[in-house]
Short mmCIF file of the C-alpha atoms (twelve columns), coordinates in Angstrom:
data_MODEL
# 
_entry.id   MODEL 
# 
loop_
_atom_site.group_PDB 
_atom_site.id 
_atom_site.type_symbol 
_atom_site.label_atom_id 
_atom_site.label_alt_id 
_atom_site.label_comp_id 
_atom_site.label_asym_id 
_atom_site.label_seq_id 
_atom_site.Cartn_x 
_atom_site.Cartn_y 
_atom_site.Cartn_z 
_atom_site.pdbx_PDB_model_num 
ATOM 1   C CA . UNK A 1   105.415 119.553 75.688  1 
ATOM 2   C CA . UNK A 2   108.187 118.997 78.173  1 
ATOM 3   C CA . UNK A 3   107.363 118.072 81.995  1 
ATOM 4   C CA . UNK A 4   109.973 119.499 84.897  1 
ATOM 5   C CA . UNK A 5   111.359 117.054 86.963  1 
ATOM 6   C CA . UNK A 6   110.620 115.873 90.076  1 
ATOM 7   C CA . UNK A 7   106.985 118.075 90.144  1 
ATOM 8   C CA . UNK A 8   104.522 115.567 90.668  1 
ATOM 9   C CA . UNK A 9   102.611 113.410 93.060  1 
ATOM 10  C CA . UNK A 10  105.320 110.585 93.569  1 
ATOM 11  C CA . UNK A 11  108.599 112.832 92.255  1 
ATOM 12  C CA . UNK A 12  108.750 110.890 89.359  1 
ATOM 13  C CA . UNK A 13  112.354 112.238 88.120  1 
ATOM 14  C CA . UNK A 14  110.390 112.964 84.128  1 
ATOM 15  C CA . UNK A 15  106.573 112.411 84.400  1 
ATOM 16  C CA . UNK A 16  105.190 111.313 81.064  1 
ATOM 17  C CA . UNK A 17  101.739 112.071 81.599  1 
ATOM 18  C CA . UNK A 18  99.313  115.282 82.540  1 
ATOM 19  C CA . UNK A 19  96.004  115.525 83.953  1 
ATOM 20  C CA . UNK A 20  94.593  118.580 81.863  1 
ATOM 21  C CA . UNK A 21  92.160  119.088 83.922  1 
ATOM 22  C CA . UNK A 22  93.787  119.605 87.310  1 
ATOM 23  C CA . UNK A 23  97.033  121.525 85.532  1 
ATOM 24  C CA . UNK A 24  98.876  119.330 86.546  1 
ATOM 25  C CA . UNK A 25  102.063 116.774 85.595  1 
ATOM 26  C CA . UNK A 26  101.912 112.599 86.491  1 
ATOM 27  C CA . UNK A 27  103.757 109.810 86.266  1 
ATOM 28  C CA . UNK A 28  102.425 106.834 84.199  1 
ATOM 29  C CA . UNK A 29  101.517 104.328 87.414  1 
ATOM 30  C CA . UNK A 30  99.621  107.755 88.702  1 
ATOM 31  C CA . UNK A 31  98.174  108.298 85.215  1 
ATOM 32  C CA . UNK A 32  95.924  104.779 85.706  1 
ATOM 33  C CA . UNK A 33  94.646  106.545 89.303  1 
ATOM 34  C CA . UNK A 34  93.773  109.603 87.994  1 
ATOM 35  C CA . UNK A 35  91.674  107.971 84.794  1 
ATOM 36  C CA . UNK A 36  89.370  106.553 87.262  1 
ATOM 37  C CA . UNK A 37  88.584  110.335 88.525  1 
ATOM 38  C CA . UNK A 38  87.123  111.302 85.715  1 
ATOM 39  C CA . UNK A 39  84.678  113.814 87.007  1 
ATOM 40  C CA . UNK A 40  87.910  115.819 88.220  1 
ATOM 41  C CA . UNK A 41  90.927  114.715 86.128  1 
ATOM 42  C CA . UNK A 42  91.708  113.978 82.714  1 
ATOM 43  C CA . UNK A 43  95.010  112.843 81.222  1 
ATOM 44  C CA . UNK A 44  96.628  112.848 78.503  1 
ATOM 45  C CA . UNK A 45  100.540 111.596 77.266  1 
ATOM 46  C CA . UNK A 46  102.852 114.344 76.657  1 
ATOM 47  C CA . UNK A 47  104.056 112.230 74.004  1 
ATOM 48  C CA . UNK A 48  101.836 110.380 72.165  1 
ATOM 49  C CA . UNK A 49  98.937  112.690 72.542  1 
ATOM 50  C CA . UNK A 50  98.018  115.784 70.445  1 
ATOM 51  C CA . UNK A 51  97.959  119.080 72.730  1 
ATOM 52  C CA . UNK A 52  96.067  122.120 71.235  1 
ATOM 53  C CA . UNK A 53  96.992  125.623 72.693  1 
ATOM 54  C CA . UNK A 54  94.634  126.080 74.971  1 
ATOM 55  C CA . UNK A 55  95.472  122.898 76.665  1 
ATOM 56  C CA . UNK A 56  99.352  123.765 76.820  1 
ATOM 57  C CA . UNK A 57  98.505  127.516 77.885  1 
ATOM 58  C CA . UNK A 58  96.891  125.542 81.115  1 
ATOM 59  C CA . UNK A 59  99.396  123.289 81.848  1 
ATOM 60  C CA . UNK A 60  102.302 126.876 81.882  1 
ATOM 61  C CA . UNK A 61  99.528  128.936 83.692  1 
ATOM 62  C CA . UNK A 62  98.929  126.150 86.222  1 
ATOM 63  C CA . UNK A 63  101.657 123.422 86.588  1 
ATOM 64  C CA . UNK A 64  102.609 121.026 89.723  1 
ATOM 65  C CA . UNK A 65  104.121 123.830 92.053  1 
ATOM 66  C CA . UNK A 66  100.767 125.788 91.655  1 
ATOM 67  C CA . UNK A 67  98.501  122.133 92.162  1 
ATOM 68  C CA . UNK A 68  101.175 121.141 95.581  1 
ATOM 69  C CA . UNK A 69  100.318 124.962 97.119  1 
ATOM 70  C CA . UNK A 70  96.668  124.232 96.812  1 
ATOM 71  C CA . UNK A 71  96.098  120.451 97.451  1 
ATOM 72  C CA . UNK A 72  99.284  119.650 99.728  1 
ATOM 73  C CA . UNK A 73  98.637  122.839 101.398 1 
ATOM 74  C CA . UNK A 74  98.299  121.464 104.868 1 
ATOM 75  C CA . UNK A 75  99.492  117.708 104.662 1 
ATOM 76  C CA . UNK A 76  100.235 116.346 108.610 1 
ATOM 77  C CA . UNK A 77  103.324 115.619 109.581 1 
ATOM 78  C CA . UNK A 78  102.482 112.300 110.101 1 
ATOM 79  C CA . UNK A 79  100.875 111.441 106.954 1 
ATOM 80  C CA . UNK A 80  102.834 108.946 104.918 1 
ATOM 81  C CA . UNK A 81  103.596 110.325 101.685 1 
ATOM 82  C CA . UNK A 82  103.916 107.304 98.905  1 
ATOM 83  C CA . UNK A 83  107.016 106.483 96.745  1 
ATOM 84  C CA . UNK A 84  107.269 105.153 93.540  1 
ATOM 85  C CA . UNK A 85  108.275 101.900 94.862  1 
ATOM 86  C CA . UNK A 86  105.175 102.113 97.711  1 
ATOM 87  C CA . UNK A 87  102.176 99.579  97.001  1 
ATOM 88  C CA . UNK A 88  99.020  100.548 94.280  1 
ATOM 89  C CA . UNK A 89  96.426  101.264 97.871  1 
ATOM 90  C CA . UNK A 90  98.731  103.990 99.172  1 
ATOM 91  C CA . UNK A 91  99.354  105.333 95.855  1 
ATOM 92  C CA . UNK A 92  96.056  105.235 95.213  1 
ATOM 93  C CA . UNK A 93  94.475  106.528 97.683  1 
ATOM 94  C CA . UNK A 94  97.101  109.661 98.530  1 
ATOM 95  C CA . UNK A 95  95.826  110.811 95.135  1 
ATOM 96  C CA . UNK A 96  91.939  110.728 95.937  1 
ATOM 97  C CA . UNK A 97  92.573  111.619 99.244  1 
ATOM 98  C CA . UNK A 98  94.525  115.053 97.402  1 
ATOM 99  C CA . UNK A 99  92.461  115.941 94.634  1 
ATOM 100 C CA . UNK A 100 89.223  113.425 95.700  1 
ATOM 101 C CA . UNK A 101 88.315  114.223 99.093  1 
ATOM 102 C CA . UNK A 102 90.585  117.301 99.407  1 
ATOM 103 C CA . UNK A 103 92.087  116.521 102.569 1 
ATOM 104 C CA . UNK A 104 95.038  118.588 102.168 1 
ATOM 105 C CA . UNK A 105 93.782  121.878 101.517 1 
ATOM 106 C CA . UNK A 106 93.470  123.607 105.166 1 
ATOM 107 C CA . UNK A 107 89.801  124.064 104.681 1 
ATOM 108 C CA . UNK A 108 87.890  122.781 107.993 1 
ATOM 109 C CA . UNK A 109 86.157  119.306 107.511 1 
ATOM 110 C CA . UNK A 110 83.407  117.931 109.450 1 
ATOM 111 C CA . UNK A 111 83.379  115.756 110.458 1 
ATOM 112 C CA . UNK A 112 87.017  115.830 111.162 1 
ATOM 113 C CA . UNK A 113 89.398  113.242 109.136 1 
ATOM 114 C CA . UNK A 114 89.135  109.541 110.990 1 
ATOM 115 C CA . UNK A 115 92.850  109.833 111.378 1 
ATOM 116 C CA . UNK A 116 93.109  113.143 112.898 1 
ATOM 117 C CA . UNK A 117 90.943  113.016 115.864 1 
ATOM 118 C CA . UNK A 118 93.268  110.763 118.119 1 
ATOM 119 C CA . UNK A 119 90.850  108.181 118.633 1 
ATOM 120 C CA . UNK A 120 90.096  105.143 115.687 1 
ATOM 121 C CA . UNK A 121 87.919  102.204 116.217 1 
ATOM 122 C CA . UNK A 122 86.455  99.959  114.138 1 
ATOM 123 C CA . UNK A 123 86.965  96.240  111.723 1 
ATOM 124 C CA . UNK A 124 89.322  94.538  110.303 1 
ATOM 125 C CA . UNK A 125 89.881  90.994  109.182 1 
ATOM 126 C CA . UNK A 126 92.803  89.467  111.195 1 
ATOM 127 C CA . UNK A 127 94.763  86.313  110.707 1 
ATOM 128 C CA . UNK A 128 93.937  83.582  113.469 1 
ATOM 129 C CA . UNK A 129 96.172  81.221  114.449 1 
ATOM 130 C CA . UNK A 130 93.907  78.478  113.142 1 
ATOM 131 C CA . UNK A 131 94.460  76.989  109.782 1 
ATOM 132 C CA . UNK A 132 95.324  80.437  109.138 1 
ATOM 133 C CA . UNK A 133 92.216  81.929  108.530 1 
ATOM 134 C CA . UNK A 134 91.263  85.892  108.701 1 
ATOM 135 C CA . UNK A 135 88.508  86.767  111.143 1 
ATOM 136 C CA . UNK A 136 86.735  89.953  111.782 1 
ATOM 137 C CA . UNK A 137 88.063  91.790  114.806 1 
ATOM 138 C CA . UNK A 138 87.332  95.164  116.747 1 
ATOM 139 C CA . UNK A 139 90.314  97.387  116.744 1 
ATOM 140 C CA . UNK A 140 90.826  100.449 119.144 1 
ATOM 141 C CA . UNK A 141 93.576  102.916 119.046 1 
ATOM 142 C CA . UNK A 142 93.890  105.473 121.474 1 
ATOM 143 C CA . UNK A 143 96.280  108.271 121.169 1 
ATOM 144 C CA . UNK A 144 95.650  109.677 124.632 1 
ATOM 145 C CA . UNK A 145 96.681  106.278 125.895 1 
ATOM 146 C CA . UNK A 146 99.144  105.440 123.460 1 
ATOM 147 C CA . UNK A 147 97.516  101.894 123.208 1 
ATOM 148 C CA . UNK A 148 96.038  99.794  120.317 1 
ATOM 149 C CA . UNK A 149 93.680  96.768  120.988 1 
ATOM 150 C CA . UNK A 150 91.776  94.333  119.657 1 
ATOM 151 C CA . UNK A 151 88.637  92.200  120.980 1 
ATOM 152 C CA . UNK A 152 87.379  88.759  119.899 1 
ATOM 153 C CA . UNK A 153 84.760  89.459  120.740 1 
ATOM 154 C CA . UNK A 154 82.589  92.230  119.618 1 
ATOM 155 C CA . UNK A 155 81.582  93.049  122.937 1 
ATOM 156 C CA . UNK A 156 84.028  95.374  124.639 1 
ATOM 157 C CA . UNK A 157 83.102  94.603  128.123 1 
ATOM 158 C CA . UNK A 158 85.160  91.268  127.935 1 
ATOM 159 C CA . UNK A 159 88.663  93.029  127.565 1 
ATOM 160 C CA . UNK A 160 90.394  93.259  124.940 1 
ATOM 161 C CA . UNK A 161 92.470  90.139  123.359 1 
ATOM 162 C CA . UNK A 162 95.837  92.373  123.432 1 
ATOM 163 C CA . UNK A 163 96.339  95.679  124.467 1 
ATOM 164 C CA . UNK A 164 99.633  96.882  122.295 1 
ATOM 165 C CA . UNK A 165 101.738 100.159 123.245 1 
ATOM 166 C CA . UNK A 166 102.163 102.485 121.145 1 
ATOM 167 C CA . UNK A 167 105.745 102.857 121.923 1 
ATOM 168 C CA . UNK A 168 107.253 100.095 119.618 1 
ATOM 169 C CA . UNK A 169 104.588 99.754  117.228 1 
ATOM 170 C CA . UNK A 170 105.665 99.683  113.296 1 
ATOM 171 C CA . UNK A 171 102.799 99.349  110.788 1 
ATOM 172 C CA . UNK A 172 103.739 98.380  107.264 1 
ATOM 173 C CA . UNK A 173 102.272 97.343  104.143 1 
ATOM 174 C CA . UNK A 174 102.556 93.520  102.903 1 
ATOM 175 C CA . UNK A 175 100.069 92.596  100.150 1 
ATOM 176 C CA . UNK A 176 101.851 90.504  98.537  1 
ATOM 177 C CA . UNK A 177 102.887 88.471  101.634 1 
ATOM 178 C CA . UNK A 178 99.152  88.567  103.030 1 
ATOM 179 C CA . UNK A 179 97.491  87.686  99.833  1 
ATOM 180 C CA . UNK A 180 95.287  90.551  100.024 1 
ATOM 181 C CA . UNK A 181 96.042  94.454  97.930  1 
ATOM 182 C CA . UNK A 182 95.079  96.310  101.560 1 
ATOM 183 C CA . UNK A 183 97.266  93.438  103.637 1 
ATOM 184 C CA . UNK A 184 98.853  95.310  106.486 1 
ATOM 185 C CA . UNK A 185 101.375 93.747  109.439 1 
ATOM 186 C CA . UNK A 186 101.510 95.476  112.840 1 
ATOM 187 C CA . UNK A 187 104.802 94.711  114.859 1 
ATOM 188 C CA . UNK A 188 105.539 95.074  118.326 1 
ATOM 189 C CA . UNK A 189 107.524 94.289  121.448 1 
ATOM 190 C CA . UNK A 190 106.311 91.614  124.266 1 
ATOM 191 C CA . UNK A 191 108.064 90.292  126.422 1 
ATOM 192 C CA . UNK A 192 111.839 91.133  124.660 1 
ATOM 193 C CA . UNK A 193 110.022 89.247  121.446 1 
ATOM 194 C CA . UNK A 194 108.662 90.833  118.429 1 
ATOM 195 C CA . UNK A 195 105.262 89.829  117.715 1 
ATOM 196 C CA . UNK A 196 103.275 90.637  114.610 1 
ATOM 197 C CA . UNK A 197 99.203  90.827  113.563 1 
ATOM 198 C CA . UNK A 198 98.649  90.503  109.752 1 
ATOM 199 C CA . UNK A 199 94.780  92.110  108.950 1 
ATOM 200 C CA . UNK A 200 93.343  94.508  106.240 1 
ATOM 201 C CA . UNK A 201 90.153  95.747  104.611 1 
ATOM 202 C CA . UNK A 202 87.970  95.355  102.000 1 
ATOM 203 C CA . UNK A 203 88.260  99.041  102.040 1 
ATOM 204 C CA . UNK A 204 91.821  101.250 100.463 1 
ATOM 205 C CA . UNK A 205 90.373  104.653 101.842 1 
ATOM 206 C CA . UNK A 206 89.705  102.896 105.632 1 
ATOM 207 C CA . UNK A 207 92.992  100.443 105.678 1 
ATOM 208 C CA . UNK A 208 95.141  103.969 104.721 1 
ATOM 209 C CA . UNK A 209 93.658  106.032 107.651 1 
ATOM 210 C CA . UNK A 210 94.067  102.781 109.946 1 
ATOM 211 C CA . UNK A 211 97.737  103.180 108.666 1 
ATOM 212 C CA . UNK A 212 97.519  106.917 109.355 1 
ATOM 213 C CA . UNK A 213 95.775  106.928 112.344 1 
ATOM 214 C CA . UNK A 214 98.460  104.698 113.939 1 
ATOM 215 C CA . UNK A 215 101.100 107.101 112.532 1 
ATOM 216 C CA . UNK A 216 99.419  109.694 114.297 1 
ATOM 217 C CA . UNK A 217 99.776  107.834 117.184 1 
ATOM 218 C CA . UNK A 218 103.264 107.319 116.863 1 
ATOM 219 C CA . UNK A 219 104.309 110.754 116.046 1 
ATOM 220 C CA . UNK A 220 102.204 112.229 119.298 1 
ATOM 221 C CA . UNK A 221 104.103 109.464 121.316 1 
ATOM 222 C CA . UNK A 222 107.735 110.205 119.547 1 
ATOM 223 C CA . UNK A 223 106.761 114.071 120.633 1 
ATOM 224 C CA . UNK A 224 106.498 112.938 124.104 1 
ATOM 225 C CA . UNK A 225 109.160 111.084 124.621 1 
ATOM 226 C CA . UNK A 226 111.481 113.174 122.189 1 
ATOM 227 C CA . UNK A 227 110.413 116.800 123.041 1 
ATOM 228 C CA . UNK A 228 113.421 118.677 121.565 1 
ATOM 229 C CA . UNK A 229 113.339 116.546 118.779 1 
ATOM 230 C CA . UNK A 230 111.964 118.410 115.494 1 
ATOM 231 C CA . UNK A 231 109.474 117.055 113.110 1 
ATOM 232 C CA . UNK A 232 111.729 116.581 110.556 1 
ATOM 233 C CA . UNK A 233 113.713 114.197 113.026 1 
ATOM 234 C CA . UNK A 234 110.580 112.485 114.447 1 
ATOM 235 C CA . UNK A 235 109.107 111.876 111.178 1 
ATOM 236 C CA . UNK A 236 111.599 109.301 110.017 1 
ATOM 237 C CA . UNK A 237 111.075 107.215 113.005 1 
ATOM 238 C CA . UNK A 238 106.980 107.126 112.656 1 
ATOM 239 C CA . UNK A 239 107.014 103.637 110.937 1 
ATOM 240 C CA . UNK A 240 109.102 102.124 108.180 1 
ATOM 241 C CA . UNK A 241 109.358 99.485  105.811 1 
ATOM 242 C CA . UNK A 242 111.948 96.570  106.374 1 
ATOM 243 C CA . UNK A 243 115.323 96.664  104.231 1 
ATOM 244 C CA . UNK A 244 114.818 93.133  103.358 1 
ATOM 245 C CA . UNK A 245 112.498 90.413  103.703 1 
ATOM 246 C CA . UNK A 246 112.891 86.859  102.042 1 
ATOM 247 C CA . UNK A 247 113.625 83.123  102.589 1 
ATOM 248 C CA . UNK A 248 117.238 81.714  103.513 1 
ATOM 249 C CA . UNK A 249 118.178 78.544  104.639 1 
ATOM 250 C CA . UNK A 250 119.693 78.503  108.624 1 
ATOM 251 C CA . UNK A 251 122.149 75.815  110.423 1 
ATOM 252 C CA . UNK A 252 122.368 75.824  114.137 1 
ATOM 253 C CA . UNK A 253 125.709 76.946  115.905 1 
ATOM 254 C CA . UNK A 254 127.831 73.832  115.384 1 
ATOM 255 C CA . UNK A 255 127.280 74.647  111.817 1 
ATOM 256 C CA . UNK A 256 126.454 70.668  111.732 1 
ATOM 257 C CA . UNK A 257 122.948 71.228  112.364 1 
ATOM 258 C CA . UNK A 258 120.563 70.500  109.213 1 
ATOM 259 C CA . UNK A 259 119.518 73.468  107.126 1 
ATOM 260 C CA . UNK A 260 116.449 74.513  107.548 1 
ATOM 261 C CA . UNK A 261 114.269 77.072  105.564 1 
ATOM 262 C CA . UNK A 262 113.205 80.368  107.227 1 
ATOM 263 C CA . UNK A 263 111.840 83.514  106.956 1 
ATOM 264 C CA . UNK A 264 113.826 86.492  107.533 1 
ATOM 265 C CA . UNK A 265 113.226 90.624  108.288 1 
ATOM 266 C CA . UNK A 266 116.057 92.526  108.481 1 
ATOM 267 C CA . UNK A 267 114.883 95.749  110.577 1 
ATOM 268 C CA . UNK A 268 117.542 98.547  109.535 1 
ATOM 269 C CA . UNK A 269 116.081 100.517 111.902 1 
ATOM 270 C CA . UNK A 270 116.317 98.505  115.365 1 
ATOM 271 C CA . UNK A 271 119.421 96.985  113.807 1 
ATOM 272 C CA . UNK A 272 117.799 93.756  113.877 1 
ATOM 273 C CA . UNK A 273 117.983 90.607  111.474 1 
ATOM 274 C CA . UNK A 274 114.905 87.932  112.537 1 
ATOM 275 C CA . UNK A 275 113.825 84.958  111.497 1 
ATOM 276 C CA . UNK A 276 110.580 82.735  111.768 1 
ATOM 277 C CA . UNK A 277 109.379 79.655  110.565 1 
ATOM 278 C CA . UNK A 278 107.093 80.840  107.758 1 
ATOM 279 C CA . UNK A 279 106.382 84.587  106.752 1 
ATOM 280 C CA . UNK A 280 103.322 85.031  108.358 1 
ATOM 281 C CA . UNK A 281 104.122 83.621  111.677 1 
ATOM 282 C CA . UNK A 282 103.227 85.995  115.029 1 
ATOM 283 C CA . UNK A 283 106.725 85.569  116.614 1 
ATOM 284 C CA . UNK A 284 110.160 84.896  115.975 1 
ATOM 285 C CA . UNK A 285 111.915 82.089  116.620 1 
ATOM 286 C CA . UNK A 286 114.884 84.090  116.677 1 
ATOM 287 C CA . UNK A 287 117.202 87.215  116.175 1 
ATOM 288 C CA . UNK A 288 120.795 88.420  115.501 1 
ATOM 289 C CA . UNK A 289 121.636 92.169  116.175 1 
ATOM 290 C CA . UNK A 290 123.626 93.835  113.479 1 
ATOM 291 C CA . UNK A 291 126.276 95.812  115.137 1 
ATOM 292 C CA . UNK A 292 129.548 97.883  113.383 1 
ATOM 293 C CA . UNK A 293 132.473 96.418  112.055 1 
ATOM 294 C CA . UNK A 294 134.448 98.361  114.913 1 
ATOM 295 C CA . UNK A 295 132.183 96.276  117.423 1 
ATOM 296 C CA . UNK A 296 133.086 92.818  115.919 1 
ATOM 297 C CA . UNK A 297 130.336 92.489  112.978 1 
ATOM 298 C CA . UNK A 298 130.805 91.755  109.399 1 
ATOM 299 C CA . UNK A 299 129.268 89.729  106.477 1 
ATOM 300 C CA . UNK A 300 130.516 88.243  103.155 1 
ATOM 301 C CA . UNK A 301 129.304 85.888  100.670 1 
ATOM 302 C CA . UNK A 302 130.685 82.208  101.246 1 
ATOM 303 C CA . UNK A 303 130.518 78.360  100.052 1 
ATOM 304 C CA . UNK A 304 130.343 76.568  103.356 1 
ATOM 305 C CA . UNK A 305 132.496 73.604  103.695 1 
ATOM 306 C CA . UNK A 306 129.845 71.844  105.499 1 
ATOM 307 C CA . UNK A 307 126.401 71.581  103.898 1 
ATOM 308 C CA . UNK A 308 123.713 69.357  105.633 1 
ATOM 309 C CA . UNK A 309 120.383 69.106  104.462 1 
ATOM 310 C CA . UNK A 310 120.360 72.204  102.733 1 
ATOM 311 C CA . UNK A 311 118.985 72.777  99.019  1 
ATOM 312 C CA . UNK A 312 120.599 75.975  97.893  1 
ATOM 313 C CA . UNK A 313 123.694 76.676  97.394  1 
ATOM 314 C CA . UNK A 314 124.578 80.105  97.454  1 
ATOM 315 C CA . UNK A 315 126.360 80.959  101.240 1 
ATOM 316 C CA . UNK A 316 126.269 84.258  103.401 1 
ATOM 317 C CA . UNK A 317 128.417 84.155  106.584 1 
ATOM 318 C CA . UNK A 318 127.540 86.734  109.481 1 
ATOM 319 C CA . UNK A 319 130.597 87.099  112.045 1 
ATOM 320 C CA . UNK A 320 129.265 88.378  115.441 1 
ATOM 321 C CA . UNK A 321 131.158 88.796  118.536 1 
ATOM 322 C CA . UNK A 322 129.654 85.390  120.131 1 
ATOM 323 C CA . UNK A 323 129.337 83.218  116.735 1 
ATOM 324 C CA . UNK A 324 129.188 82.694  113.086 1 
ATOM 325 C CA . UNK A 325 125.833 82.521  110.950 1 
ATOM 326 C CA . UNK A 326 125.724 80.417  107.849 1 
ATOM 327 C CA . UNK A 327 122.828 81.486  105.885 1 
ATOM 328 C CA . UNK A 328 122.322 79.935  102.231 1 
ATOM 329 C CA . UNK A 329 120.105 81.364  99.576  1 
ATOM 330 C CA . UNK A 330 118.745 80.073  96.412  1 
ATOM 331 C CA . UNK A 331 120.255 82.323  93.839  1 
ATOM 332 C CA . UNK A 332 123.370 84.475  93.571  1 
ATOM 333 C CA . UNK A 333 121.104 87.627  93.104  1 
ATOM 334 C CA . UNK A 334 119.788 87.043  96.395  1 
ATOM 335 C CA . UNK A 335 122.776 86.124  98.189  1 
ATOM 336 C CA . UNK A 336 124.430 89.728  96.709  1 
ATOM 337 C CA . UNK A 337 121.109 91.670  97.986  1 
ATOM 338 C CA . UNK A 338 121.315 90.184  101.262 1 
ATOM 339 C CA . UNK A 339 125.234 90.546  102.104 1 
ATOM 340 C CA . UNK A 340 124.316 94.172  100.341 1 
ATOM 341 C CA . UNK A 341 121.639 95.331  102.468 1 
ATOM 342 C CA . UNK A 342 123.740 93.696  105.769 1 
ATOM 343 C CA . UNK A 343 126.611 95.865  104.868 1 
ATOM 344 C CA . UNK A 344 124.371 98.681  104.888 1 
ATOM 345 C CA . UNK A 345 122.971 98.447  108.267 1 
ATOM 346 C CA . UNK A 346 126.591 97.324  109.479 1 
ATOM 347 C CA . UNK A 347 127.904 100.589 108.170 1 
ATOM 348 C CA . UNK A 348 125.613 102.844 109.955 1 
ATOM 349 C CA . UNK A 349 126.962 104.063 113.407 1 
ATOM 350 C CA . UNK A 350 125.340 102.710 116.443 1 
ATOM 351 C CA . UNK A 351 122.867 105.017 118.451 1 
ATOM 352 C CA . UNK A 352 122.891 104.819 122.436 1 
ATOM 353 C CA . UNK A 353 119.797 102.985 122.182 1 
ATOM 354 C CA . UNK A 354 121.241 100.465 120.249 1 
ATOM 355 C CA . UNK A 355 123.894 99.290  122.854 1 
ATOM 356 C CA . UNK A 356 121.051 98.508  125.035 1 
ATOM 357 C CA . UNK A 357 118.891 96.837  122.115 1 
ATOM 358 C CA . UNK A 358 122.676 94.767  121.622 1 
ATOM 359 C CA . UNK A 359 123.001 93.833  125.240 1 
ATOM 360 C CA . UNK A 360 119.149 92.353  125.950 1 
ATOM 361 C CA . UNK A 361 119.847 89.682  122.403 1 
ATOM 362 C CA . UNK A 362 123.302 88.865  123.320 1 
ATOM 363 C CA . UNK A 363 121.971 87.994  126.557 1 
ATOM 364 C CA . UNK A 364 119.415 85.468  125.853 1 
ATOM 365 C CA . UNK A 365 121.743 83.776  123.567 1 
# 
């Protein structure tokens, strides 16, 4: 038995797998979710398993397009929908949270999903800034103010510790640089500085509708502010995931400087390339818009002919209207991603509201 392409819960181009039981097709990371859901799905490889008629006379009566018109029937706008390449939590729990908890179906819950009823509140574990240790924190989000804050103390008549706006919030999976499966970061803007807040939860189901809920947030905000903008437009500018994270080593402006080893984000979407000491630091020590190559911006890889304290060996040179940027990475495969993905955000045209995000760098260089 033959599965049609892209027709199943991550658009897996030819899904090798089949849940039986639900009718419909999987891919093989979706096949290890759906195992554990026993009570509703079984699967089986459309391979390697035997398939008796019955079972094939399901699969043609039911399929994927049948299973999406049922349990995707009334998915939110804002709801993140995971790609292959997303993290196992979001996979995960998009699949219970379709088949599971059937949140997708139009039928009326009660109560109402966390995520949906514009106000969230409740724990996570955040990262302090001593030794680097997670503590449990209150969290609030408010759609109807368009805020998120926390408390460090549990008692909300103190104030809260930071009260965020909505308005340049990006929320974004990092397990693997948090150290924890449901590791989230939350960025925003203070003070014409990014600043970030690493936490999660012991819980996949409650750190996805924290993600959710602040999606939800952001897309009644983006309606707001954007109201002839359609939801097809708003949605890509919810949240997103960086272009490219990863250590390079940096030299000051003389290019004389020692090397030093940082962090860097490259934000395709603000058009921004940061760096910080160590990955989970709360602010930047620094930033370089990414312009076009009309406005004076380009990047190619290089062998600097002055090295001083660095380790690596393998040279990317930024050319911005005010200066050059020597970066130097440990292997060539990096060094080719990085001038890559720089090429790409250099090659995008510039919106309106990137001139301004231009002129407020350039001018505290």
């Amino acid at each position: 038995m033959h599965a049609a392409p892209w027709f199943n819960d991550l658009k897996d181009d030819y899904p090798d797998w089949a849940s039986y039981k639900l009718g419909v097709f999987v891919c093989l990371n979706c096949s290890g979710v759906h195992r554990n859901l026993s009570n509703i799905s079984r699967v089986k490889s459309l391979q390697l398993d035997f398939w008796d008629d019955e079972l094939v006379k399901v699969m043609k009566t039911n399929g994927n397009a049948t299973g999406r018109a049922v349990y995707e029937k009334a998915v939110p706008a804002f709801y993140y929908r995971p790609q292959q390449e997303d993290c196992a939590v979001l996979r995960e729990q998009w699949i219970r949270a379709k088949y599971e908890r059937r949140e997708f179906t139009g039928e009326t819950k009660y109560p109402p999903l966390a995520y949906t009823t514009g106000f969230f509140e409740g724990m996570l574990w955040k990262k302090g800034k001593e030794k680097g240790q997670f503590q449990r924190r209150k969290f609030v989000l408010s759609e109807k103010e368009f805020t998120l804050a926390y408390y460090n103390k549990e008692d909300p008549s103190k104030g809260p510790k930071e009260l965020i706006s909505i308005k340049d919030v990006n929320v974004t999976f990092q397990p693997e640089k948090i150290g924890h499966a449901h590791g989230l970061q939350i960025t925003y803007q203070e003070d014409h500085h990014t600043r970030s807040i690493f936490v999660y939860h012991e819980s996949g189901e409650e750190i996805v509708n924290w993600f959710n809920a602040i999606r939800a947030a952001r897309f009644a905000y983006l309606k707001t502010a954007y109201p002839t903008g359609s939801d097809k437009e708003l949605k890509t500018r919810i949240t997103r995931n960086y272009l490219k994270e990863g250590y390079m080593e940096k030299t000051g402006p003389m290019q004389k400087e020692t090397f030093k080893k940082r962090w860097f984000i490259l934000d395709s979407q603000d058009r921004k390339l940061l760096y910080f000491k160590s990955q989970l630091d709360a602010e930047e020590l620094g930033v370089v818009f990414i312009g076009t190559e009309t406005n004076g911006y380009s990047v190619s890889e290089c062998v600097p002919k002055r090295t001083r304290g660095n380790r690596w060996r393998c040279g990317v040179t930024m050319e911005t209207p005010d200066r050059q940027f020597v970066f130097m990475c440990e292997q060539e495969r990096e060094q080719r991603e990085w001038v890559e993905a720089l090429r790409q955000v250099i090659s995008k045209p510039m919106q309106p509201q990137d001139y301004t995000t231009e002129a407020n760098i350039r001018g505290k260089s």
